[in-house]
Backbone atoms as SQL, in Angstrom:
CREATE TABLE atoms (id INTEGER PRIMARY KEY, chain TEXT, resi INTEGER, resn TEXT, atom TEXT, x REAL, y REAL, z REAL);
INSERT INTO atoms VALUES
  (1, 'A', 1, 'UNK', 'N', -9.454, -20.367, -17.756),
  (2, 'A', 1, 'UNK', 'CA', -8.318, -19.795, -18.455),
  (3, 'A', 1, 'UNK', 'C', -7.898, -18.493, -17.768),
  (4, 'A', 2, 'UNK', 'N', -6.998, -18.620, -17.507),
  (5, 'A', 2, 'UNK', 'CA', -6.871, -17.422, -17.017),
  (6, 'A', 2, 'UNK', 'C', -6.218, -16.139, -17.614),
  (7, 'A', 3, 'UNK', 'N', -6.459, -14.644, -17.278),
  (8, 'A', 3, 'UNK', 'CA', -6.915, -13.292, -18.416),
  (9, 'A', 3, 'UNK', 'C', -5.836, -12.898, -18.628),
  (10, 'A', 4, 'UNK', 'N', -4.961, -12.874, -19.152),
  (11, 'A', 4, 'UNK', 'CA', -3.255, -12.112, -19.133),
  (12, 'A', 4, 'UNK', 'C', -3.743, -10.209, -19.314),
  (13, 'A', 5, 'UNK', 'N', -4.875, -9.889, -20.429),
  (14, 'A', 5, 'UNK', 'CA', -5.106, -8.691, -20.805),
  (15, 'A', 5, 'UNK', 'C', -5.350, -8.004, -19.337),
  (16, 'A', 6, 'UNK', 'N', -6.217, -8.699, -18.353),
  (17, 'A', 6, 'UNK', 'CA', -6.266, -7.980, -17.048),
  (18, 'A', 6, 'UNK', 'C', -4.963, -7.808, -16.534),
  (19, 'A', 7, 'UNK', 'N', -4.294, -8.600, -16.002),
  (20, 'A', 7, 'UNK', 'CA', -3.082, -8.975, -15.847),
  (21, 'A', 7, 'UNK', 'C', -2.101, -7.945, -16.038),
  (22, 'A', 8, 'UNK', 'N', -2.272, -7.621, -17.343),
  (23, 'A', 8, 'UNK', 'CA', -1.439, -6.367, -17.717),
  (24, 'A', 8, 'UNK', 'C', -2.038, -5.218, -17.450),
  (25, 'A', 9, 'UNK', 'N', -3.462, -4.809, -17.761),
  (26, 'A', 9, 'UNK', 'CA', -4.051, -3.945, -16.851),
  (27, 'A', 9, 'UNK', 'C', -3.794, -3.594, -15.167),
  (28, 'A', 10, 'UNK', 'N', -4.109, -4.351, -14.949),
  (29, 'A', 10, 'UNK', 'CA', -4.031, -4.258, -13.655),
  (30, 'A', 10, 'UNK', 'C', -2.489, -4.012, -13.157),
  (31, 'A', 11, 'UNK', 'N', -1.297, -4.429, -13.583),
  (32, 'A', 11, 'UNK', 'CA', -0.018, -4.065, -13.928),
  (33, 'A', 11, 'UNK', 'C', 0.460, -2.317, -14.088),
  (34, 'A', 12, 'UNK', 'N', -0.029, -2.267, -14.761),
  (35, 'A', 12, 'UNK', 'CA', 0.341, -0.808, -15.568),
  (36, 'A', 12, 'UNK', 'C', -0.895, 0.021, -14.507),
  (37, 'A', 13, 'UNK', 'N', -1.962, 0.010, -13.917),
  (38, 'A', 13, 'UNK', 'CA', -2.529, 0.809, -12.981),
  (39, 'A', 13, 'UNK', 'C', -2.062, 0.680, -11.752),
  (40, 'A', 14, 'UNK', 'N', -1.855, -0.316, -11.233),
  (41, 'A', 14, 'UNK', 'CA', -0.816, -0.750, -10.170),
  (42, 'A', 14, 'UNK', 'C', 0.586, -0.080, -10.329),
  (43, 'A', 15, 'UNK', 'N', 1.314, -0.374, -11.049),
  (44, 'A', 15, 'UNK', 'CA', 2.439, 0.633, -11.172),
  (45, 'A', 15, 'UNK', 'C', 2.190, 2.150, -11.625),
  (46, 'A', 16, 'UNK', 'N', 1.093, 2.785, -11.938),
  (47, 'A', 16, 'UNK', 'CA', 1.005, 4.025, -11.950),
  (48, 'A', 16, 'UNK', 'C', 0.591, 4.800, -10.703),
  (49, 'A', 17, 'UNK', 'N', -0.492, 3.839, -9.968),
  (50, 'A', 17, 'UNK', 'CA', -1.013, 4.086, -8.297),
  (51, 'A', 17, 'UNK', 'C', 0.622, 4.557, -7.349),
  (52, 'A', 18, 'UNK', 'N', 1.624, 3.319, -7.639),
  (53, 'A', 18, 'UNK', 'CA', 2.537, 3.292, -7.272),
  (54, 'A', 18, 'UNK', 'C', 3.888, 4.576, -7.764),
  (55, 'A', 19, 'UNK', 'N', 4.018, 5.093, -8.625),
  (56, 'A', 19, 'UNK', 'CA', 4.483, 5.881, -9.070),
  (57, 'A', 19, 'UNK', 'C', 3.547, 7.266, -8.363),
  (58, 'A', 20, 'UNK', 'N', 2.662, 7.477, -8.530),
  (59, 'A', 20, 'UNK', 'CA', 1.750, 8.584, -8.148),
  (60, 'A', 20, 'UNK', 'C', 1.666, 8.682, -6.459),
  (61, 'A', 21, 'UNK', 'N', 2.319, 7.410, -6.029),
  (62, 'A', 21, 'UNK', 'CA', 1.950, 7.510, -4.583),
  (63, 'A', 21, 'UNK', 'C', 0.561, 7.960, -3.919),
  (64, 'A', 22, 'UNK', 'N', -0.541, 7.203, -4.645),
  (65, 'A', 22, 'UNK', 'CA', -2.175, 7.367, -4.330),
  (66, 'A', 22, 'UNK', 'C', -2.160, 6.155, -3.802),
  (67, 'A', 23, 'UNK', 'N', -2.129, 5.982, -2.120),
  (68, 'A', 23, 'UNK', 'CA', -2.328, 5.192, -1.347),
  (69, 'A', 23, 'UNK', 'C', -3.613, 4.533, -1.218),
  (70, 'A', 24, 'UNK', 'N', -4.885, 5.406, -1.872),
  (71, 'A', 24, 'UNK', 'CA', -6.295, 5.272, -1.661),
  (72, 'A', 24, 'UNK', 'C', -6.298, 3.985, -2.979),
  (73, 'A', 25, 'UNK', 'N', -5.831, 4.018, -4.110),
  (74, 'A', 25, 'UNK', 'CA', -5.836, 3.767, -5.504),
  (75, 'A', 25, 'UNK', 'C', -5.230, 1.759, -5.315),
  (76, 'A', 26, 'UNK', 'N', -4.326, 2.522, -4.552),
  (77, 'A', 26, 'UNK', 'CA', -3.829, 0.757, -4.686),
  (78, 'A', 26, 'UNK', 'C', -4.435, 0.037, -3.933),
  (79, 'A', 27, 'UNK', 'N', -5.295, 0.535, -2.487),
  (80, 'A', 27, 'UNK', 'CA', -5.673, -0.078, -1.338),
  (81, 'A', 27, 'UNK', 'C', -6.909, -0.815, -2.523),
  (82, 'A', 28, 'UNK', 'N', -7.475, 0.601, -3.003),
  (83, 'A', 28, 'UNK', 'CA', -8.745, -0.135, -3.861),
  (84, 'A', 28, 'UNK', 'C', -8.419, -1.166, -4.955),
  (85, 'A', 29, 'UNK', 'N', -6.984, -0.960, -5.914),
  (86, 'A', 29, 'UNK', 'CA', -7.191, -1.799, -6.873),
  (87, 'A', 29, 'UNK', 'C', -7.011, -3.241, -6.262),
  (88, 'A', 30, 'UNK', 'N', -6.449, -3.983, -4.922),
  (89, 'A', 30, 'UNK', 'CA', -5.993, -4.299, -4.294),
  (90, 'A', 30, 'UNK', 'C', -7.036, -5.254, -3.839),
  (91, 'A', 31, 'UNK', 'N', -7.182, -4.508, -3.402),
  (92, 'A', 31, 'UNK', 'CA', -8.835, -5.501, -2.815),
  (93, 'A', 31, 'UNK', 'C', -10.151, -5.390, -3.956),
  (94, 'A', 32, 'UNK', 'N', -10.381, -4.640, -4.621),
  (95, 'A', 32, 'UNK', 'CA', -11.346, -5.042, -5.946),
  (96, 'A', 32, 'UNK', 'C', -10.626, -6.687, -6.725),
  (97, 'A', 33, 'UNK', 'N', -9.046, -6.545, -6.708),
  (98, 'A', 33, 'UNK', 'CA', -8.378, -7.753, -7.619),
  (99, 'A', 33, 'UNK', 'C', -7.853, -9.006, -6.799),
  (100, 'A', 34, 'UNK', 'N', -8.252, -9.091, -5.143),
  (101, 'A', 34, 'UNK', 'CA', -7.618, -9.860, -4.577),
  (102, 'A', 34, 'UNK', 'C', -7.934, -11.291, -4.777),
  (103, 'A', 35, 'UNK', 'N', -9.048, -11.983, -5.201),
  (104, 'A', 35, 'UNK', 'CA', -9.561, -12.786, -6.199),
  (105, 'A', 35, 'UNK', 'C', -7.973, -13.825, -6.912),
  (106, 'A', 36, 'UNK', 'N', -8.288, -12.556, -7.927),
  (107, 'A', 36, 'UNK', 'CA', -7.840, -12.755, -9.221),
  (108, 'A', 36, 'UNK', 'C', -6.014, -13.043, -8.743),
  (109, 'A', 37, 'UNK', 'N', -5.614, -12.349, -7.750),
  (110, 'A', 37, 'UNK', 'CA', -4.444, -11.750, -7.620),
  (111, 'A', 37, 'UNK', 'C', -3.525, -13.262, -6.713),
  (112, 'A', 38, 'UNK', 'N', -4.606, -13.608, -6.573),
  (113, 'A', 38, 'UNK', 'CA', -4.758, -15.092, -5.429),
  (114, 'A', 38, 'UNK', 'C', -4.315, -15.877, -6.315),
  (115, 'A', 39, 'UNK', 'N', -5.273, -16.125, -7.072),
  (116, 'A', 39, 'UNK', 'CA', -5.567, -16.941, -8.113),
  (117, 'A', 39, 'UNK', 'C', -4.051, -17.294, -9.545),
  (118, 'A', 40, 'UNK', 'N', -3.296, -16.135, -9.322),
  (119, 'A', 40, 'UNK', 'CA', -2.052, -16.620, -10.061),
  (120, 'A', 40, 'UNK', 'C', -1.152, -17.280, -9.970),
  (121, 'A', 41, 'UNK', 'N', -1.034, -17.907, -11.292),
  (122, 'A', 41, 'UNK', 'CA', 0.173, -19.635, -10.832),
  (123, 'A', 41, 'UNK', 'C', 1.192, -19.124, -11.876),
  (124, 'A', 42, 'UNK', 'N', 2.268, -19.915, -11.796),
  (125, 'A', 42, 'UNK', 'CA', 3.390, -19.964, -13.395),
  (126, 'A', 42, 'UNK', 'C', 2.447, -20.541, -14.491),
  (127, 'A', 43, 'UNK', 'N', 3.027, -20.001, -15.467),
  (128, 'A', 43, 'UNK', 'CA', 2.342, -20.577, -17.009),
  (129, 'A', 43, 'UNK', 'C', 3.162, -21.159, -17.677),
  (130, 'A', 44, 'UNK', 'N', 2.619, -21.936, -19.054),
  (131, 'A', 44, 'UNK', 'CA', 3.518, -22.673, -19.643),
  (132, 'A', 44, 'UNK', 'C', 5.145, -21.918, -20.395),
  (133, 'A', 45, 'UNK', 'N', 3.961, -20.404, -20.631),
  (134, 'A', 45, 'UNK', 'CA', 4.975, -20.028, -22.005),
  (135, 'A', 45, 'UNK', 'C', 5.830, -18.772, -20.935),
  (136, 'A', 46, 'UNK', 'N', 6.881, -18.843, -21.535),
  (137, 'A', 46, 'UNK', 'CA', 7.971, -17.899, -20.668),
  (138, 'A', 46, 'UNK', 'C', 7.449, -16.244, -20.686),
  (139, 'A', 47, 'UNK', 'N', 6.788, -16.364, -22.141),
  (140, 'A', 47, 'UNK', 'CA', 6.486, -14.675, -21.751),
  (141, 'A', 47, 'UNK', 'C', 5.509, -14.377, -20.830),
  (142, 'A', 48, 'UNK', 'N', 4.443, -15.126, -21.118),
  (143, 'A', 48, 'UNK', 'CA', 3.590, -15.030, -19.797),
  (144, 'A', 48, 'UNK', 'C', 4.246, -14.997, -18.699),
  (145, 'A', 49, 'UNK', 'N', 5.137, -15.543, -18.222),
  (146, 'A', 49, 'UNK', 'CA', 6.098, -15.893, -17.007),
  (147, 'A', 49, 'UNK', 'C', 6.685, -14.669, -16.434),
  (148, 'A', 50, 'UNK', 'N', 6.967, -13.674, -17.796),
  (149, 'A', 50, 'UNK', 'CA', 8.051, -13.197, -17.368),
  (150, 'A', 50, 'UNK', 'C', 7.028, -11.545, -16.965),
  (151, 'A', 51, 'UNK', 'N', 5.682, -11.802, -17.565),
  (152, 'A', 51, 'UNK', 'CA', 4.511, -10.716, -17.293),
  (153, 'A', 51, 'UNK', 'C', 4.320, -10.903, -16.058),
  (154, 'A', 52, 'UNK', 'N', 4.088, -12.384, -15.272),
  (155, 'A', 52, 'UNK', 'CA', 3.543, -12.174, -14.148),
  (156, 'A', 52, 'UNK', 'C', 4.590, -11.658, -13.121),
  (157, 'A', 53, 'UNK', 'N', 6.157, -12.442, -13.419),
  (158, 'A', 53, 'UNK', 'CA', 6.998, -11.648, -12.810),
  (159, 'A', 53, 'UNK', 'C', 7.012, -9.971, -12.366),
  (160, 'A', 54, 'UNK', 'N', 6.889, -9.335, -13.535),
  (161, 'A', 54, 'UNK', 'CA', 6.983, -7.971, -13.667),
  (162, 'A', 54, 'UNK', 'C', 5.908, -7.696, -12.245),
  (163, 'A', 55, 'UNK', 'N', 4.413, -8.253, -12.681),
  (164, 'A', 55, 'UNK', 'CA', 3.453, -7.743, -11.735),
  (165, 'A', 55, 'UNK', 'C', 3.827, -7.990, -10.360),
  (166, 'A', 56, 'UNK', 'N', 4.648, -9.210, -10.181),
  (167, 'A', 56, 'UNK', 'CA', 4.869, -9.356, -8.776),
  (168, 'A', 56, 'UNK', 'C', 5.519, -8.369, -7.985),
  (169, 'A', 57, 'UNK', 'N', 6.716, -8.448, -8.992),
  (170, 'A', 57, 'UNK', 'CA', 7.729, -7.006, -8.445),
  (171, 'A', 57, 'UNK', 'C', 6.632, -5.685, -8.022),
  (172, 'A', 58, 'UNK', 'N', 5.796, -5.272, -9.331),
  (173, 'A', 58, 'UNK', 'CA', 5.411, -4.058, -8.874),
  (174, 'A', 58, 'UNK', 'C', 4.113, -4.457, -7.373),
  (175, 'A', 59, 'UNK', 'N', 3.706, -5.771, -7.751),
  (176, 'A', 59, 'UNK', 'CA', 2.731, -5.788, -6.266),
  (177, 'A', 59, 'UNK', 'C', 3.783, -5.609, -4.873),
  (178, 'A', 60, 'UNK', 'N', 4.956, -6.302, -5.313),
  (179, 'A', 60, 'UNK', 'CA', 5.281, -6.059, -3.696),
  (180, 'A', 60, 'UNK', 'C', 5.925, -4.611, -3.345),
  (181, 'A', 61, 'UNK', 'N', 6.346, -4.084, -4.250),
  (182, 'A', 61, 'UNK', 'CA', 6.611, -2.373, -4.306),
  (183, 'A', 61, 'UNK', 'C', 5.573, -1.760, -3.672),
  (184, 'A', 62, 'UNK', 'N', 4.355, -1.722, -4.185),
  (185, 'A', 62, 'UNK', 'CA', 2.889, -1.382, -3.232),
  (186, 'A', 62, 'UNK', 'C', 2.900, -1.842, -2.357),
  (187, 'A', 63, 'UNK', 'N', 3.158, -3.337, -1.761),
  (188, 'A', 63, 'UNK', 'CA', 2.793, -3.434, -0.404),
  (189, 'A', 63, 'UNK', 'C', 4.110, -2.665, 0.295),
  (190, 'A', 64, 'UNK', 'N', 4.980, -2.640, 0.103),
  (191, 'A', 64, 'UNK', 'CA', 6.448, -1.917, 0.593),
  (192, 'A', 64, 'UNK', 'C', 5.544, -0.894, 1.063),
  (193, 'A', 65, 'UNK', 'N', 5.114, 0.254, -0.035),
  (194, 'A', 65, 'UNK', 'CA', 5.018, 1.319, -0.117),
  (195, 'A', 65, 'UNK', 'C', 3.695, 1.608, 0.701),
  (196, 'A', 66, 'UNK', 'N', 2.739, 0.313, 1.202),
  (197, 'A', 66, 'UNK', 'CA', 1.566, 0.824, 2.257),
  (198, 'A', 66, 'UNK', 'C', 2.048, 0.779, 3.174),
  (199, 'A', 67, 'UNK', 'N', 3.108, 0.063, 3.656),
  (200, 'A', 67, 'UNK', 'CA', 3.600, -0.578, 4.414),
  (201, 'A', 67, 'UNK', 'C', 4.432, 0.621, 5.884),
  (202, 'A', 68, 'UNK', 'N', 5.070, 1.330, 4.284),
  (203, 'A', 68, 'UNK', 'CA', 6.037, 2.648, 5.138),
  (204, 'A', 68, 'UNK', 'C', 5.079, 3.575, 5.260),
  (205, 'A', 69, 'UNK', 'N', 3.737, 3.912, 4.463),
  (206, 'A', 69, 'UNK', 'CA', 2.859, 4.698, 5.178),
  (207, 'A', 69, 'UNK', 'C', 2.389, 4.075, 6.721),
  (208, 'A', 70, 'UNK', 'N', 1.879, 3.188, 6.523),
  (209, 'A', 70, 'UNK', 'CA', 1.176, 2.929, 7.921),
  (210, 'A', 70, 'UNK', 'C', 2.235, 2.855, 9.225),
  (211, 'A', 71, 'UNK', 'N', 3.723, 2.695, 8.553),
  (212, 'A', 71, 'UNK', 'CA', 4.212, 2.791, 9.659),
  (213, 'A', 71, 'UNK', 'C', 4.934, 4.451, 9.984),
  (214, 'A', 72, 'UNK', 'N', 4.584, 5.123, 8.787),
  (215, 'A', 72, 'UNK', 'CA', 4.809, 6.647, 9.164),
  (216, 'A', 72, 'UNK', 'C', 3.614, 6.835, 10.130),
  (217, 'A', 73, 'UNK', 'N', 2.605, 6.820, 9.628),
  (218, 'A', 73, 'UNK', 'CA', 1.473, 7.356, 10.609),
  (219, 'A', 73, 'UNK', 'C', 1.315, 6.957, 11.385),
  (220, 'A', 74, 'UNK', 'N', 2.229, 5.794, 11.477),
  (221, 'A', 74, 'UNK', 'CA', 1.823, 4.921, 13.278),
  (222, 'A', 74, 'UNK', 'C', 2.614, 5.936, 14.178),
  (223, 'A', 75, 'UNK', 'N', 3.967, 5.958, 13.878),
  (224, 'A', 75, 'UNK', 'CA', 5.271, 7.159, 14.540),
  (225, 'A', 75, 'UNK', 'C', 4.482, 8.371, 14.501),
  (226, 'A', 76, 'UNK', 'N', 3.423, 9.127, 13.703),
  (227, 'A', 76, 'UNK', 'CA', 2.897, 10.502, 13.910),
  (228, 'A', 76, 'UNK', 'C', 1.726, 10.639, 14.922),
  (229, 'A', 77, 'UNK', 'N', 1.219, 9.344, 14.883),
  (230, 'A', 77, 'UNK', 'CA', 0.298, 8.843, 15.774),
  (231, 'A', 77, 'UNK', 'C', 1.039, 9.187, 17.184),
  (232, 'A', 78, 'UNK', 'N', 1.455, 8.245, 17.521),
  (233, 'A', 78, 'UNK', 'CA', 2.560, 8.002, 18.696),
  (234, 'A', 78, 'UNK', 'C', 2.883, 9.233, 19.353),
  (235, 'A', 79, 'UNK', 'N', 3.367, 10.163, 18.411),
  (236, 'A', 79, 'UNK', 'CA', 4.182, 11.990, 18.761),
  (237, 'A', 79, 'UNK', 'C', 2.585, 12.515, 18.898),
  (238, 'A', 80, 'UNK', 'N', 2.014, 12.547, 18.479),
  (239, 'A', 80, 'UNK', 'CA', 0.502, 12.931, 18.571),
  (240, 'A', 80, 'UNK', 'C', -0.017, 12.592, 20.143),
  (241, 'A', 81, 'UNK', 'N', -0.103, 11.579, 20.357),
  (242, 'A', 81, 'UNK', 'CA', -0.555, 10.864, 21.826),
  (243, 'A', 81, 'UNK', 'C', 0.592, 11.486, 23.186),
  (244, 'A', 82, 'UNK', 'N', 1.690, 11.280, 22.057),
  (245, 'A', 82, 'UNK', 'CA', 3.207, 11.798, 23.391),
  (246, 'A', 82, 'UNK', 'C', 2.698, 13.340, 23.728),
  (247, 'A', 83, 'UNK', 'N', 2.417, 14.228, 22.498),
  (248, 'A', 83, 'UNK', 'CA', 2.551, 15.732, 23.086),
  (249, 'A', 83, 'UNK', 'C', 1.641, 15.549, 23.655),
  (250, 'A', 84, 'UNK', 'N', 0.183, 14.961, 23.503),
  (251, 'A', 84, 'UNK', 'CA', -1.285, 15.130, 23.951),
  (252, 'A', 84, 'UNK', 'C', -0.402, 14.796, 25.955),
  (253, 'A', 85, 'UNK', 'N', -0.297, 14.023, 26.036),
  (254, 'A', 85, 'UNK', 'CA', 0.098, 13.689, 27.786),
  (255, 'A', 85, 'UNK', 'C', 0.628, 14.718, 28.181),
  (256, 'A', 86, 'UNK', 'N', 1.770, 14.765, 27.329),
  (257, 'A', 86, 'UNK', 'CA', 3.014, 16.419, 27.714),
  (258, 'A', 86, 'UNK', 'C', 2.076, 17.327, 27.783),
  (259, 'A', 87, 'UNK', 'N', 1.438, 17.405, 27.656),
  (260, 'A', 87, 'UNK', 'CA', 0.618, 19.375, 27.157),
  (261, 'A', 87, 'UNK', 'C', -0.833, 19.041, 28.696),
  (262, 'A', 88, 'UNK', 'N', -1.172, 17.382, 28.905),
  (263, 'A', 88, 'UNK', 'CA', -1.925, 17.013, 29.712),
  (264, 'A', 88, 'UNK', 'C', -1.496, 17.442, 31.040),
  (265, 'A', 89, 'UNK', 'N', -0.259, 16.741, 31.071),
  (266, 'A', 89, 'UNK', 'CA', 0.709, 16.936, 32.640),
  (267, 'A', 89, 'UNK', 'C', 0.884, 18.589, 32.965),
  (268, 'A', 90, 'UNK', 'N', 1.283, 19.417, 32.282),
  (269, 'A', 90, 'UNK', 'CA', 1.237, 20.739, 32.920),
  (270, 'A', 90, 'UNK', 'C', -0.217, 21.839, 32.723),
  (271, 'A', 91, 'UNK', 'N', -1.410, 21.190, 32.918),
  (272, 'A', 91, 'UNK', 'CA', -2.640, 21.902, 32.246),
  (273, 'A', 91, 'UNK', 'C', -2.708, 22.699, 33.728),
  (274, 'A', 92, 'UNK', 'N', -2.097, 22.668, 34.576),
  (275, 'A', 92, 'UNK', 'CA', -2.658, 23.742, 35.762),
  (276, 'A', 92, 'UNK', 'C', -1.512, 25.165, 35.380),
  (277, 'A', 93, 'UNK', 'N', -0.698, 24.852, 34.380),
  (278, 'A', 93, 'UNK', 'CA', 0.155, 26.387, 34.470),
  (279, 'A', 93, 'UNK', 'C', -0.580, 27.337, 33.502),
  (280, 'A', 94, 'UNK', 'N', -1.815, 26.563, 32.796),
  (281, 'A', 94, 'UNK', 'CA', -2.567, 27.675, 32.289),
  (282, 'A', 94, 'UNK', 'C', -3.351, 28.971, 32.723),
  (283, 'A', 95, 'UNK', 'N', -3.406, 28.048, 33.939),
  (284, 'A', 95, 'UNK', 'CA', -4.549, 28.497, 35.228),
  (285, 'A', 95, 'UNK', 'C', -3.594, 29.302, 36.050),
  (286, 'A', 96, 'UNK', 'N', -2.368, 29.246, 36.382),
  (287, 'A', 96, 'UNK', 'CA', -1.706, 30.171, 36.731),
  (288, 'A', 96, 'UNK', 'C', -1.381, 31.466, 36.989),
  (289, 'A', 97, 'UNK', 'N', -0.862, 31.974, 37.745),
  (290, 'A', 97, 'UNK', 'CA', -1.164, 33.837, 37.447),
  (291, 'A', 97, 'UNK', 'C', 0.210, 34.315, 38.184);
């Protein structure tokens, strides 16, 4: 049978991770629920239907939202490595006089 009460739990912490922008929070609820998160089909009764809907929306909002982190830090990464060469290539004008 499957738990709707988690369901909604996991909903409402998921959309608060997401609101709070705690990247650590969703990675964890995420993979603690990936199981369960797998595991969801349509149900008979519409309200159930329209619960799991809701969760979907907010799951893919989180993945959106890891999504533009990792690709911020990939671009800070990148400028990180770029100055590291730039600052590499002129290391004899330190030595200079």
């Amino acid at each position: 049978m499957f738990d709707m009460s988690h369901l909604t739990e996991l909903s409402a912490a998921l959309e608060q991770s997401v609101i709070d922008k705690d990247v650590e929070k969703i990675q964890l609820l995420c993979e603690e629920n990936d199981g369960f998160i797998r595991s969801i089909r349509p149900l008979s009764t519409p309200k159930d239907n329209e619960r799991i809907k809701h969760f979907i929306l907010i799951h893919q909002s989180a993945i959106q939202f890891i999504r533009d982190v990792h690709a911020e830090m990939q671009k800070q990464l990148y400028q990180t490595n770029k100055t590291r060469k730039s600052v590499n290539k002129y290391k004899g004008v330190k030595n200079a006089e």
